[in-house]
N, C-alpha and C positions, 0 to 999 in steps of 0.2 A: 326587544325580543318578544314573540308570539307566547302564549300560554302552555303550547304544544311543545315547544322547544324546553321551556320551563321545566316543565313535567318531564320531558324527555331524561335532561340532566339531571336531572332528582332523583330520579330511576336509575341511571348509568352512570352517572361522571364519578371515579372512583374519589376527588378531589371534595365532592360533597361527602361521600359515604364517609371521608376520616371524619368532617367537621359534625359528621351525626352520631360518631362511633364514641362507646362510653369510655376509651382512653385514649380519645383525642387528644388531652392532653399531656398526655406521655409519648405518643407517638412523636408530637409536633416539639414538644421541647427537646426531645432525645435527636431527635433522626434529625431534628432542623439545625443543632447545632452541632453535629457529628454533617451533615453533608454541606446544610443550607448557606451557614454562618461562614462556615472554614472551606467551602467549594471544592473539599476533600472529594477523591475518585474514589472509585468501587474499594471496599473492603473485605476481606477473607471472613471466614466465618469465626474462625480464631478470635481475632482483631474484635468486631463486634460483639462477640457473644459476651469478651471482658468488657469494656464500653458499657455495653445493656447493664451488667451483674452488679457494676460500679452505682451507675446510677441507679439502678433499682435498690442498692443496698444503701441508699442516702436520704432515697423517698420514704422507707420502710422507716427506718429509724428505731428499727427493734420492738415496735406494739405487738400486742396480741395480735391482734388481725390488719396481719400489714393491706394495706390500699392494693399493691397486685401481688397476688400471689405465684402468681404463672411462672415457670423458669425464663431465661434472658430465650433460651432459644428457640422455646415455644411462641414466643411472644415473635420473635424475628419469623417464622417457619408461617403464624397466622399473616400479620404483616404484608408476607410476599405469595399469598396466596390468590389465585386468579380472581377471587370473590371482594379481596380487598386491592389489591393493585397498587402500592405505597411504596413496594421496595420488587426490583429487579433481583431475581435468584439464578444465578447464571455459574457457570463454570467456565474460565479462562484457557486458551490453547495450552498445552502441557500442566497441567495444576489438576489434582484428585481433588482437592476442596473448595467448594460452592463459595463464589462470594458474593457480596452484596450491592448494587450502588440505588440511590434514592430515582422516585419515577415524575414524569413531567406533574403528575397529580399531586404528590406530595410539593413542589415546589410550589405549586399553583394555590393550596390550602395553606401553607405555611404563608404566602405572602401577601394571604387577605387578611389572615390572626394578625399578623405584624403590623397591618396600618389600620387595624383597629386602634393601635394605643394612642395615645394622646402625646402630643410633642409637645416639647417645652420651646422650641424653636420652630419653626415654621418658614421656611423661606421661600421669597416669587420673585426678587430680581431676579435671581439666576435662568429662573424656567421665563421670565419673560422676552429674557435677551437671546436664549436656546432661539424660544417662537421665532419671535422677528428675523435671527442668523438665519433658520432653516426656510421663513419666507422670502427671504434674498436669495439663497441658495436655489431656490426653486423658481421665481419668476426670473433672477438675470441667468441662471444654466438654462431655461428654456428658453431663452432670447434667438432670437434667428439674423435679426437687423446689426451687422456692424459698430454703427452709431450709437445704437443704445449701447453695447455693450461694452464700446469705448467707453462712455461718459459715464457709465459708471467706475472701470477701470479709473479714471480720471480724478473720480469723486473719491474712491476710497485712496489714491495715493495723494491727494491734499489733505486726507485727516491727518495720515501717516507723517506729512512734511511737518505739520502743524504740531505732532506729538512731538518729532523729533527735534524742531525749532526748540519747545518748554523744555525738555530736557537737557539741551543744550545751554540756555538760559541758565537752566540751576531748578528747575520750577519742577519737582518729581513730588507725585500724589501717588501716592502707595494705597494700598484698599485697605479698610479697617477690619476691624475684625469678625462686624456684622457680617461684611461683603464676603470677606474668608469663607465663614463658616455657613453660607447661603451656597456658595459653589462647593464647596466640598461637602456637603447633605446631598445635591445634584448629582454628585461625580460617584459618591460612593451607592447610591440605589440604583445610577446607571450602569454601574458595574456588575452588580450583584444580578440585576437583569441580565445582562449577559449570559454568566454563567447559566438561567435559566430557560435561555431561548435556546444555546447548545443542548439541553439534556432532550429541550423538545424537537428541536431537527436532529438529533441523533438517534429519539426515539419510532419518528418517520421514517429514517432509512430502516430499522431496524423493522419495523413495519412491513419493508416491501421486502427484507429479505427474508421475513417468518414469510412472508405470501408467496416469494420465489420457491420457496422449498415445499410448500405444501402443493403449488403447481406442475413440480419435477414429482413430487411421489404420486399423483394422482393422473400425472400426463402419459395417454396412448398413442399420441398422432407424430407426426413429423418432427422432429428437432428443430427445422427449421421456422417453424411457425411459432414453437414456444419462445426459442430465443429474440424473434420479435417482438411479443410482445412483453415481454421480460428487460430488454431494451429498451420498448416506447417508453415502460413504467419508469426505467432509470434515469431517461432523458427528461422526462417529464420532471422530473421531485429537479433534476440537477440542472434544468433550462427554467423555473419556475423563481416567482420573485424571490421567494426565501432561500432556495439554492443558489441563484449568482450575487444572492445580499452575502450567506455563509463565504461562498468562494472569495467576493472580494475583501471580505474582512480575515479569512485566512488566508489569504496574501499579504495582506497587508503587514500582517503577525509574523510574515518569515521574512519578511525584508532586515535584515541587519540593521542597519541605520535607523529604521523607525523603533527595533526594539530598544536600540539604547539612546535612543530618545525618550521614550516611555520608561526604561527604567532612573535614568536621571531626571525626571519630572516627578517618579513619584519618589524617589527619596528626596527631594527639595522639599514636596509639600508637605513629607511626614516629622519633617523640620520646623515645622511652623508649630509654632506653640498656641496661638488665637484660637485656633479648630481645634484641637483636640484627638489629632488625626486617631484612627483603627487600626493599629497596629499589621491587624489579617490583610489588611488591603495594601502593603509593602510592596509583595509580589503577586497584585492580582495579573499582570500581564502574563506569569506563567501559568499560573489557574486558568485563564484563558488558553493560553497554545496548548494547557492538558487536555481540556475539554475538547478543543476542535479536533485533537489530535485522537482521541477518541470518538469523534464523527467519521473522521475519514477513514478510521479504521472500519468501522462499521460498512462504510463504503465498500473496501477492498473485502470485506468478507464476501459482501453481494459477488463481485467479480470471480473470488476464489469461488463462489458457487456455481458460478455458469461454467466455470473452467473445468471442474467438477462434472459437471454433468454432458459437458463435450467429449470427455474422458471415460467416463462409464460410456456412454451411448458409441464410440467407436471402438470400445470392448465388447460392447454385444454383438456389435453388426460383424468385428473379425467372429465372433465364436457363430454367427449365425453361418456365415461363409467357411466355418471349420463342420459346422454342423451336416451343412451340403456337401460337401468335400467327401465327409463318413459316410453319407447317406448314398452316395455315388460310387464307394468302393463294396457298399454291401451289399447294392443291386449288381454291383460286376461279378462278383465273387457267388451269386444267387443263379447266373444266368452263365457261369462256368462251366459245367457243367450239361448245360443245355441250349447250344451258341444259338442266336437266334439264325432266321433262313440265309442272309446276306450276313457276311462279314468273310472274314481272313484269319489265319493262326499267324505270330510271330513267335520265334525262337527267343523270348525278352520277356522282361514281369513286365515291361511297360513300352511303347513305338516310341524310337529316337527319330525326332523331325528336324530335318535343317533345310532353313530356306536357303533360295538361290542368293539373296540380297548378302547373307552370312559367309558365302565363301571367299576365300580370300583372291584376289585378282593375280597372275600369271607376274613374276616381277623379272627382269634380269639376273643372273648372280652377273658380282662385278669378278674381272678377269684378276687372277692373282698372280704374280711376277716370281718364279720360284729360281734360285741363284743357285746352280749346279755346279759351283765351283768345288774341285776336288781338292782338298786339303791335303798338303804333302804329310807325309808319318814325321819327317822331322822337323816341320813349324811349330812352333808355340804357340796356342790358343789360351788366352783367359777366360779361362769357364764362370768367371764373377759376373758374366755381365748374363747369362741364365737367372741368375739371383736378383739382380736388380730389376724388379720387376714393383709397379707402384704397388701397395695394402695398406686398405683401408680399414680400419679398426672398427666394425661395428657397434663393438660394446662403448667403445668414445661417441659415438654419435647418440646411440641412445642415451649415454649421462648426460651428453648437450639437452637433449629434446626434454629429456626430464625436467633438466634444473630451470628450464626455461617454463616449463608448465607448473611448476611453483607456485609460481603469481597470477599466471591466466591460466582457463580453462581449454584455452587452443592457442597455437600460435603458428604464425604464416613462414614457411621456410625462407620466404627474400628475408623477416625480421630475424630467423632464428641463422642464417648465413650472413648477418650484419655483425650480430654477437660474438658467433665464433667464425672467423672467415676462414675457408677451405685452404687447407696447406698441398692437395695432392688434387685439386682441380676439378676437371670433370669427372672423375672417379668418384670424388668424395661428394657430391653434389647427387651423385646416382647413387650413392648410396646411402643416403638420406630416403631418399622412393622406396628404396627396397627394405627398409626397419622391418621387421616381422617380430614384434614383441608384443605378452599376453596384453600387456598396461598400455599402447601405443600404437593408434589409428593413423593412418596417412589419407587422409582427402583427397581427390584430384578433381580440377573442376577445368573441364576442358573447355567450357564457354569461355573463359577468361583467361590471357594471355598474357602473362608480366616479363620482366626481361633479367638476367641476372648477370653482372660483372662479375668476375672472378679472374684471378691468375694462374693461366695453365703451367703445366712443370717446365717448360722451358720457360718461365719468367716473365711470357708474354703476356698483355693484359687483351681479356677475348670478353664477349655478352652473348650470354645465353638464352634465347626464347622459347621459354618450354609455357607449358597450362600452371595455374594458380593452385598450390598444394600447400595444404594444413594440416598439421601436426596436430593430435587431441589424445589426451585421456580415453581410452576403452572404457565406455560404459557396460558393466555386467549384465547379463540378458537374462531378465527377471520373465518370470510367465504366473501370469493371474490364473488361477485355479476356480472352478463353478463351486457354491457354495451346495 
């Protein structure tokens, strides 16, 4: 590092300013083992403010002049102050109170104090055997040649024959307890890094969406050109090595089978009595899926902000096009009065235009067969068959359409005439189309053509090909008002 760089961070790096600041070591023993230790998430103010009071009430120890005297939530309130940078002060979707979680700075100083101490243990097989894996990793994945890559393939399944020959044998060497507790010092700082490289890719995104917002409230020009580069910036952090390193390791994290692999490893190892296992680090695999889980959220805020701002920006432009609209009825109503030289009077608040395309084309009536038979005064007629005439229940068809939008928010009339199959045929099928209820939309999508069986009243089975129609919930028609 340059001299300039030096001085830079001295000046800025909030991570220096705690290791300078005169309750540095309250900061780092409190915050470090309320976030760092236990890879606890964000907490309420509540939550912390008891936490702080506890331990401030154990430092003090009841002297005259306790060591801090500041209250818990003064102390929290300086902390997350822009000048210090150590703790995130945020408000949660629906929640009135402010909560708190730890900043990439604070992990970053907590984790230089931490290996300042001196170990009573010290281990380098483990990180030596990491080297070597990850140098094999890397010269035989970058192989291109077949051959090579065979023979190594080759190489490593004759160790493999070789292990499993001794074992066979009888001949099992189990690791001692050095060896134990050399890989699990390895396993448990690699973990803990973890947790730390999440809070600082979480705090990147977070990054670009304080930048997103501050280029939506300060942006004049086109929409279209914001949302480009608002996009390059997200493709960029999420096409960059540390976003497809994030992405494959949270994948990796929701695969079922790797997770209860990882949880049955680490309750084996916490089993082992030689090490001494950390009891916190039981379920660090879900510490982990919290933390990324809280990246990706931070992601989807980004999206809910462009979504956001695609949403305003096509409410201005309708209110601009309502604005022209007013502005054009009060030039008409201005010049009322005083028509200008050319134009015409109509009998109308407004000209009815119908093009020639809209009329309807000349059809046939079809000829109808009328049966002039006179009926003698003394036949008998049954006047029941007047009555028997097919009815369709409309209020049956809306409880169908209902109970079916229960579970979905639309639903396609071929599925909702699978459910309840039509008893009165093509009647009942049209009068499906015809619902006119406040709760109950009828779609018709006349590009698409499906076909529908059904059984007509005389028993016949017939298919119908009409256009693709959906059943929906009536969304109420809200109107945004100008502030």
């Amino acid at each position: 590092m340059q001299h300039d760089e030096i001085a830079y961070l001295r000046a800025n790096s909030a991570a220096w300013r705690l290791l300078r600041a005169d309750h540095a070591a309250l900061v780092l023993s409190f915050l470090g083992e309320v976030y760092v230790d236990s890879g606890s998430g964000p907490l309420s103010e509540t939550a912390l403010v008891a936490l702080l009071d506890d331990a401030l009430h154990a430092l003090r120890g009841g002297g005259e002049e306790p060591p801090y005297p500041r209250s818990p939530r003064d102390y929290l309130d300086t902390w997350a102050a822009p000048e210090a940078g150590w703790l995130r002060k945020f408000y949660p979707p629906a929640s009135d109170e402010p909560h708190y979680d730890a900043t990439p700075a604070l992990e970053k100083a907590h984790a230089w104090v931490a290996g300042l101490q001196a170990r009573a243990f010290v281990g380098t097989e483990s990180r030596l055997h990491t080297v070597v894996d990850l140098l094999r990793q890397m010269v035989h994945g970058a192989e291109t040649d077949p051959d090579t890559r065979l023979a190594e393939l080759l190489r490593r399944r004759a160790e493999i024959d070789a292990e499993i020959d001794e074992v066979e044998a009888g001949d099992v060497r189990p690791m001692d307890g050095a060896a134990l507790r050399d890989r699990y010092q390895l396993f448990a700082s690699t973990a803990r890094d973890l947790l730390s490289d999440f809070r600082e890719v979480e705090d990147n995104f977070r990054a670009l969406d304080r930048a997103a917002r501050e280029r939506i409230a300060g942006w004049s020009g086109a929409k279209g050109e914001l949302l480009e580069e608002l996009l390059t910036d997200r493709t960029s952090i999420a096409g960059s090595d540390q976003g497809r390193s994030f992405q494959a390791f949270y994948d990796f994290l929701l695969s079922r089978r790797r997770q209860d692999e990882l949880s049955e490893l680490l309750g084996r190892v916490q089993e082992l009595s030689a090490i001494g296992a950390d009891r916190r680090l039981r379920h660090v695999d879900h510490d982990w899926l919290d933390a990324a889980e809280r990246t990706q959220s931070t992601v989807r805020q980004l999206s809910e902000q462009l979504r956001r701002f695609l949403d305003d920006q096509v409410w201005l432009e309708n209110r601009r096009v309502m604005d022209l609209l007013r502005s054009i009825e009060s030039h008409a109503l201005r010049v009322r009065d005083e028509p200008p030289g050319r134009g015409m009077e109509i009998d109308a608040t407004s000209p009815e235009i119908r093009l020639s395309m809209e009329r309807p084309l000349y059809a046939l009536r079809a000829e109808s067969s009328v049966d002039s038979t006179v009926v003698e005064d003394d036949q008998t007629v049954d006047p029941s068959a007047l009555f028997d005439q097919v009815y369709v229940d409309q209020a049956r068809l809306a409880d169908a359409a209902r109970s079916a939008l229960r579970r979905h928010g639309q639903v396609a009339l071929t599925d909702l005439l699978q459910q309840h199959p039509p008893t009165h045929g093509l009647a009942e099928i049209v009068g499906y189309l015809a619902l006119a209820e406040e709760d109950l939309a009828v779609v018709i999508d006349e590009s698409t053509t499906v076909r529908v069986p059904y059984v007509d009243s005389d028993g016949a089975g017939r298919t119908l090909r009409m256009p693709h129609v959906t059943i929906a919930r009536r969304t109420p028609l809200t109107h945004r008002t100008s502030p």
